[in-house]
Structure formats: C-alpha cells, structure tokens
C-alpha positions in Angstrom: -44.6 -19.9 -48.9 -41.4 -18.7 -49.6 -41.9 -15.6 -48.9 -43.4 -15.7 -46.2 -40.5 -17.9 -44.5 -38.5 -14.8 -45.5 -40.8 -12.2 -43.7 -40.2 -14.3 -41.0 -36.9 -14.8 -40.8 -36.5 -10.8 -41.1 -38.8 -10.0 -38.6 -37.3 -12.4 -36.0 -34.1 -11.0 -37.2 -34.8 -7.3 -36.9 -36.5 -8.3 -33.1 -33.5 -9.8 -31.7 -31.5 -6.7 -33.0 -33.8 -4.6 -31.3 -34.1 -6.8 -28.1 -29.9 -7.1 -28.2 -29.9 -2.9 -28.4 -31.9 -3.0 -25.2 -29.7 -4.8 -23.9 -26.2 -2.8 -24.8 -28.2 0.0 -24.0 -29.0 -1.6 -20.3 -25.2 -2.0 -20.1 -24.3 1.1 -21.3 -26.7 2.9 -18.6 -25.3 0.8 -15.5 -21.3 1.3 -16.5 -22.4 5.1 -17.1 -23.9 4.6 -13.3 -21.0 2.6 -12.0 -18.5 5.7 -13.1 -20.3 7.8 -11.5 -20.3 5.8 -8.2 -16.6 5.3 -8.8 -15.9 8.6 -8.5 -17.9 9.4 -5.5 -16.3 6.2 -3.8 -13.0 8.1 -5.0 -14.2 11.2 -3.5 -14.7 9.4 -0.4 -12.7 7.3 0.0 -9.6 9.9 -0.5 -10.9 11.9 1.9 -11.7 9.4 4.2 -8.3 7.9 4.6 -7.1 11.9 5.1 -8.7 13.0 7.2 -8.6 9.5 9.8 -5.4 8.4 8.8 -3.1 10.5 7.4 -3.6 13.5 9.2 -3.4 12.4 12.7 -0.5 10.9 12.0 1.1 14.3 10.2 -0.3 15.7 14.0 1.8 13.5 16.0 5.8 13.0 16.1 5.6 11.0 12.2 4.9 14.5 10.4 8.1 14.5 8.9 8.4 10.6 8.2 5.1 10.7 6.2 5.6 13.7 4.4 9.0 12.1 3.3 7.2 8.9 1.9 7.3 8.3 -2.3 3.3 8.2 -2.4 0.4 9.2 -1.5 -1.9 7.0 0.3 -5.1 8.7 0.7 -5.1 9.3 -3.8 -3.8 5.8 -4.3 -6.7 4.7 -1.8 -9.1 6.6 -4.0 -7.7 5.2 -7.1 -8.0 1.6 -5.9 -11.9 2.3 -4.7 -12.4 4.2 -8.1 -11.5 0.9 -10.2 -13.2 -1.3 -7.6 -16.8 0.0 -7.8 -16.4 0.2 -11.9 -15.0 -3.3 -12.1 -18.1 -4.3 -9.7 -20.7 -2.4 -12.3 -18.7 -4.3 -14.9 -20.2 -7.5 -13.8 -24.3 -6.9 -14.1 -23.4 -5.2 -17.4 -21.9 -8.0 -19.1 -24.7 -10.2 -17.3 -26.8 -7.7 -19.0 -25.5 -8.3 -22.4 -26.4 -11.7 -22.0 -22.9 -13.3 -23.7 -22.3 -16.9 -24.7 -21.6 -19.0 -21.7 -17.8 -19.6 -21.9 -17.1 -15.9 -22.6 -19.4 -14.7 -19.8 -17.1 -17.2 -17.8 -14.2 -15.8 -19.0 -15.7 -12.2 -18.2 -17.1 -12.7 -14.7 -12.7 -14.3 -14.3 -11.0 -11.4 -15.1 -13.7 -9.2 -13.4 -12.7 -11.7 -10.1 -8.9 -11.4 -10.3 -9.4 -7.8 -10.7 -11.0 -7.3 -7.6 -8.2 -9.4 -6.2 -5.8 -7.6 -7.7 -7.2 -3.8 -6.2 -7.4 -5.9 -2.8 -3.8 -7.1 -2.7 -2.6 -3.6 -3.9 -4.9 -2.0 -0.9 -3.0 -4.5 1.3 0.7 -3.8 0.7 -0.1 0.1 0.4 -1.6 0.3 4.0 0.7 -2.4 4.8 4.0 -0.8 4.2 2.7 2.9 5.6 2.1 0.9 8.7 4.9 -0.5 9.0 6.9 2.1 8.5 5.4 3.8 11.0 5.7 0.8 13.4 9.8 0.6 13.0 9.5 4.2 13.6 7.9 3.9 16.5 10.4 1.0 17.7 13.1 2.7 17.2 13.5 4.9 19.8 13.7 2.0 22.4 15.7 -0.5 20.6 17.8 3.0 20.4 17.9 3.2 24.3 18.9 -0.4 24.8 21.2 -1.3 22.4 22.9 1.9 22.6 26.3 0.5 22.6 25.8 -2.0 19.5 25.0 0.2 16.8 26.2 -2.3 14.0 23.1 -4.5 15.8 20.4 -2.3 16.2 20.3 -1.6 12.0 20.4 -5.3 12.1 17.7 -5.7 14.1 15.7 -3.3 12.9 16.5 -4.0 8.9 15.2 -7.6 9.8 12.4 -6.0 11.2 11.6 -4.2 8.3 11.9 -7.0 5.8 9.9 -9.4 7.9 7.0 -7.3 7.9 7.5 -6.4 4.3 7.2 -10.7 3.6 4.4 -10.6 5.6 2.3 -8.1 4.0 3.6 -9.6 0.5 2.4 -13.4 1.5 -0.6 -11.8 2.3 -1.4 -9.9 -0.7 0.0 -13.1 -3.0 -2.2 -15.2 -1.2 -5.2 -12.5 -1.9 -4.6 -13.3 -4.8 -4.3 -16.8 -5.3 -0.9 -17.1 -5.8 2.1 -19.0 -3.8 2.8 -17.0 -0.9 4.6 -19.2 1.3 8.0 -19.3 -1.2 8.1 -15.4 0.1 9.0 -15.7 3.7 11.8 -18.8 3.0 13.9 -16.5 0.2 13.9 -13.4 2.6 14.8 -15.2 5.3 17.6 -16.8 3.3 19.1 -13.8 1.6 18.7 -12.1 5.5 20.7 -15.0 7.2 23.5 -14.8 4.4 23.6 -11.0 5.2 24.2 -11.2 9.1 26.5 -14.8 8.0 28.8 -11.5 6.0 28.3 -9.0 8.8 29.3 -11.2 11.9 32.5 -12.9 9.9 33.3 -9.3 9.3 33.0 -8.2 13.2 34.6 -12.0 14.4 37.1 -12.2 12.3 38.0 -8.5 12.8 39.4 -9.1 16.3 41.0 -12.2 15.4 43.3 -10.3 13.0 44.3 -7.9 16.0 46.2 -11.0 17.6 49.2 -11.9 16.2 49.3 -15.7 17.2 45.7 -15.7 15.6 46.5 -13.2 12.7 46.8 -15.7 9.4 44.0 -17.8 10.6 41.5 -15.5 10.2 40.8 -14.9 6.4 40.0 -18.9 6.4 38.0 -18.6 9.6 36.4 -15.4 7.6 35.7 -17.7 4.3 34.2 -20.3 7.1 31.6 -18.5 8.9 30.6 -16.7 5.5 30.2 -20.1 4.0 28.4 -21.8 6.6 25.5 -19.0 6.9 25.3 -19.1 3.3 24.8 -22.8 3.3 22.1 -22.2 6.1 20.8 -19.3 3.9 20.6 -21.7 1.0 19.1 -24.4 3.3 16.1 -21.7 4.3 15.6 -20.7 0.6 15.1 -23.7 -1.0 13.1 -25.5 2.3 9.8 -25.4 0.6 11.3 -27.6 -2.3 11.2 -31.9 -1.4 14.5 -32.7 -1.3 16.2 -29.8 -1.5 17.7 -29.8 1.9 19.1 -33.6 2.2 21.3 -32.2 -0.8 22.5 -29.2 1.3 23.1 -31.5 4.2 25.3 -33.4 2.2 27.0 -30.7 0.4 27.6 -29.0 4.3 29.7 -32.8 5.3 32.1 -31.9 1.8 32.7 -28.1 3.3 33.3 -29.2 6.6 35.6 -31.8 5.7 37.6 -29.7 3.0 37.7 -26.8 5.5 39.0 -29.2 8.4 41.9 -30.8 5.8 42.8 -27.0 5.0 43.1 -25.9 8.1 45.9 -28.7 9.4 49.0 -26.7 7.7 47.5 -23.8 9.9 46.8 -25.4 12.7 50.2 -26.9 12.4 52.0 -24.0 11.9 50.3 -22.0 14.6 51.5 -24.8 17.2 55.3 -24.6 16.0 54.9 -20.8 16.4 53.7 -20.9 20.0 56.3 -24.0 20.6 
C-alpha cells in the first residue's frame, strides 16, 4: 500500500512538471512572438510618424526649428510602440503560466501601469513637438502686433509656452492616475510671481526718473513684488482647504505694515513739494 501511494504521488508529481513545462513553454513561444511584433510595430511605427509627421513639417517653414530639437520623435515613437506590444504579449503569457491569484494580480498591475506609463510618455513627446510648433507658428503675428513691446511679447509668449506645457503634463499625470490638477495652480503661481518681478521692474523704472517720486520707488518696487507673490502664493496653494483664508489674512498684515512705512515718505514727499 505504501508503495503504491508513493507511485502515485511521483507520477502526479512528474505530470504536473510536465503539464507546468507546457505551460512556460506556451509563454516562452508568445513573448518570442510578442518581440517580434514589437519590432515590426517599431518598424512601423518609426516610419510612420516620418514620413506623415516629421517630414512635412522639415518641408515647410519649421525645417530648421525641428532639426534643432534634443530628440527624435519618430525613434522615440518606435521605442514607445516597441515596449507597448511586448508589455501587451506579457499579459497572455503570465495568464499562460497560470500563477497564484495574488501574484497574477500583482502581474496583470504593473503590466497596466506600464501601458499607462508608454501612453503618458506618447502624450508629452507629441505634445511638446506640437507645441513648439504652435508658438512658432504664433509668433510671427504676436510679432507684428506687439511690435513696440518687446519686453511683452516674450511674456506673452513664455506664458504661452508653459501653459501648454501644464496642459499636456495634467494630461499625461492624469493618464496615469496620478494628481494632475496640483500642475496648472504651481505654474500659474511661479508665472504670476515672474510678471509680479518684471512689471515692478518696468513701473518702478519710470518712477525713479522723477525726482519728486525718486525715493519712493524702491518701496513701491518691494510692494508690487510682494503683492504678486502673495497672489502667486494664493494660486499655488488653491487646491489645498484652507490655504487661502491664511493668505488673505497674511495680505491685511502686508498692507497694513506697507501703509505705516510709507507715512515718513509720504510725509516727507509733501514737505518737499511745500
């Protein structure tokens, strides 16, 4: 009796080995299939994104402004299809190797955020080529009109570029499944705090030109810097609860401390003119 328990114990044993090498085997053959699909979708792809994207723009008036970019978009295009079709013939081979429930879960997770992951890249690397062609395209007319206000037009157009930069990174974070709404707010912020530096700089600029107005305008300077940072601040931290009944607040002490510091200037700029 014994023995025979033991014969089949063995035999069971060596017929789940061999059932389990089928199986490897089976996953072996579809990865070995999924390369080779990955590299004709690399193929492909690369040559697809060439020859309808990047080369009718090299024929028109961007040929320069492409050729001058840090990467290549139709090989990073390949690349991203590449790992896409292998990370989608990952997923029947570990079905295939028929794993324990909670690492198959685990598995088929990663496989998931993978795909997000290619996705998201696929987004911003499109993304910021068209973009870059778009504020190119802009240009010229925002050129024409604001001919006069150079100091605006790289505002405007530096805003321009960030703002579609936050766009197609809220996008791709929210590809993903992560928070992209905080992107937009701390852009937006750091932007405003910019122009807050840039117009004290031009304002203030002229003031000093005057004489009667000469002295007040380092404080006015410190002023206008402070309140756009304080509104900077305000934009950053808006998608936290409470956050802006603090800055509120903390605007009443600034405007009050400014107001006190500026009655010895205020009075001596009236004994000067009197």
């Amino acid at each position: 009796m014994l023995t025979v328990a033991v014969e089949e114990r063995l035999r069971a044993f060596a017929e789940s080995i061999v059932e389990y090498t089928f199986n490897i085997t089976e996953a072996i053959l579809i990865v070995v299939l999924g390369l080779v699909l990955a590299y004709v979708a690399h193929i492909a792809t690369r040559f697809l994104v060439y020859q309808f994207i990047v080369k009718p723009v090299e024929a028109s008036a961007f040929k320069e402004r492409v050729r001058a970019l840090t990467f290549d978009i139709a090989g990073i295009s390949g690349v991203i299809a590449f790992l896409a079709v292998l990370t989608l013939a990952l997923r029947p081979a570990a079905k295939a190797l028929e794993l324990p429930p909670d690492v198959a879960f685990y598995v088929n997770y990663t496989l998931d955020l993978v795909l997000r992951v290619l996705a998201a890249l696929a987004i911003v690397v499109f993304g910021v080529f068209g973009s870059i062609l778009l504020v190119d395209l802009i240009k010229p007319i925002l050129a024409a009109a604001l001919s006069q206000y150079r100091a605006l037009l790289e505002i405007l157009l530096g805003f321009l570029n960030v703002s579609l930069v936050a766009l197609i990174i809220t996008i791709a974070l929210n590809v993903i499944g992560l928070p992209g709404h905080y992107v937009y707010p701390l852009l937006i912020g750091f932007i405003v705090m910019a122009l807050g530096v840039v117009i004290a700089g031009v304002l203030t600029g002229e003031i000093e030109k005057t004489p009667e107005f000469g002295s007040l305008a380092p404080q006015l300077r410190l002023l206008i810097i402070v309140i756009f940072m304080l509104i900077g601040t305000g934009a950053i931290l808006s998608q936290f609860p409470g956050a802006n009944d603090v800055i509120r607040v903390l605007s009443w002490g600034v405007a009050i401390a400014f107001a006190i510091a500026l009655i010895p200037l205020a009075y001596r700029l009236v004994k000067a003119v009197t």
